[in-house]
N, C-alpha and C positions, 0 to 999 in steps of 0.2 A: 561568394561568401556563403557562408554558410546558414540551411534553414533549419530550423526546431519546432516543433507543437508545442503549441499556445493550450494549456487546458484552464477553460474560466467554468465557473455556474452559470447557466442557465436560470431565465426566472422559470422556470419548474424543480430546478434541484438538480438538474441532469448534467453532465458535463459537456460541454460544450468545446470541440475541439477543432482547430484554423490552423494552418502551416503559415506560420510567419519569417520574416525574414528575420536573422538575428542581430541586427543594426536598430530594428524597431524597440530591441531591450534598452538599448541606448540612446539617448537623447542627443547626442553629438554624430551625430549622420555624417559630417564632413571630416571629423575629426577621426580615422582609423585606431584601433589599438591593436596590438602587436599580434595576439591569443585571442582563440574565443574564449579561454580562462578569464584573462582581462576582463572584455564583455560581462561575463555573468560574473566577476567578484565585484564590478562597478553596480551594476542593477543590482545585486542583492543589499550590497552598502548605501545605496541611495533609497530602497524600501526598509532600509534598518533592521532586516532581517541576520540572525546567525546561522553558522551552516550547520545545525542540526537541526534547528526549522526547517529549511529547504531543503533538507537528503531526507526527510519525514515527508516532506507535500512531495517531493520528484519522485522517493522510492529508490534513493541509490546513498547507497554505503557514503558516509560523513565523511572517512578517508580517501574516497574515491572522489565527490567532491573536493576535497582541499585539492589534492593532486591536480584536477583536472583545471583549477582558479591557479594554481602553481606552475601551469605546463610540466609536471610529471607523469606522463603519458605512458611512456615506455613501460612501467609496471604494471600496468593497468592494458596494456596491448598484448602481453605476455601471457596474465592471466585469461583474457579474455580468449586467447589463441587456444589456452591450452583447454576451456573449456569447449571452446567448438570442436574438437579432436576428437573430445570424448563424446560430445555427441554423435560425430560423423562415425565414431567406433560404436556406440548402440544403433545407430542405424542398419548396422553389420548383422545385429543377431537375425536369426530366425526365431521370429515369434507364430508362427502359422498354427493355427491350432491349440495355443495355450490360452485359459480363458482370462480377463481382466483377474486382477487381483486388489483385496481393496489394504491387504497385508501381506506379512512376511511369511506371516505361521496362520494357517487355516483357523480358523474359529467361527461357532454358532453363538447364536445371540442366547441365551437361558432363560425359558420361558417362565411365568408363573400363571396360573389362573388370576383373572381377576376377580376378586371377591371382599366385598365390605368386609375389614374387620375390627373399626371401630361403631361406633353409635354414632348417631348423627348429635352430633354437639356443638355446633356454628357458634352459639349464642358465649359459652363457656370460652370458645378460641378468642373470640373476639372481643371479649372482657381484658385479657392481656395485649390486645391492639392501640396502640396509638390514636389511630383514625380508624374508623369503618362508617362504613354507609350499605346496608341492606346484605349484610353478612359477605362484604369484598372489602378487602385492605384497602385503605386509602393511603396515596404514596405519591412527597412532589413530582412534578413533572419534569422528568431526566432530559429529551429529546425536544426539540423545538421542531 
């Protein structure tokens, strides 16, 4: 049978990751299903999730999902084929000697001096502020 990575939180925030067997997504241990498509359309129907929640938390194409809850594999072995080609063909080039690129087209940053060219005016910004406390925006708290 087949195993899969388990990724939970950690109580520190971190992720926490276990190879589990894929019979442990199912609650029917004795009971086989046909796919591991099966498998993971039964666990995600029984956590009430839809497949664009799960192809958001797994990180794989929502089509790629149904397909794979569908046993429509074959299209999805095809592309996967022809992307490892193209890797095994960039593996080909010679790069010896050329340097990292962080672009297509060379480019410098444009520098300016830094230099004050307003007055110092906190008080006058801060008059059109919502909230402020000791000339900083005060603003709810987005992140827990």
């Amino acid at each position: 049978m087949t195993n899969v990575t388990r990724l939970t939180l950690d109580n520190d925030g971190g992720l926490d990751r276990r190879r589990i067997h894929l019979r442990e997504i199912s609650d029917e241990m004795d009971a086989p299903l046909d796919t591991v498509g099966q498998d993971l359309r039964t666990a995600r129907l029984r956590r009430g999730d839809d497949l664009a929640t799960v192809s958001r938390a797994l990180k794989i194409r929502k089509d790629h999902l149904e397909a794979l809850e569908e046993d429509r594999v074959e299209p999805m072995a095809a592309e996967l084929s022809s992307i490892v080609a193209w890797v095994e063909q960039l593996k080909e080039v010679d790069v010896e000697g050329i340097p990292p690129m962080t672009g297509v087209v060379e480019q410098s940053l444009k520098m300016r001096d830094d230099v004050v060219s307003e007055p110092d005016n906190a008080d006058a910004l801060m008059a059109n502020a919502p909230g402020g406390e000791d000339h900083f925006f005060v603003v709810p708290k987005v992140v827990e």
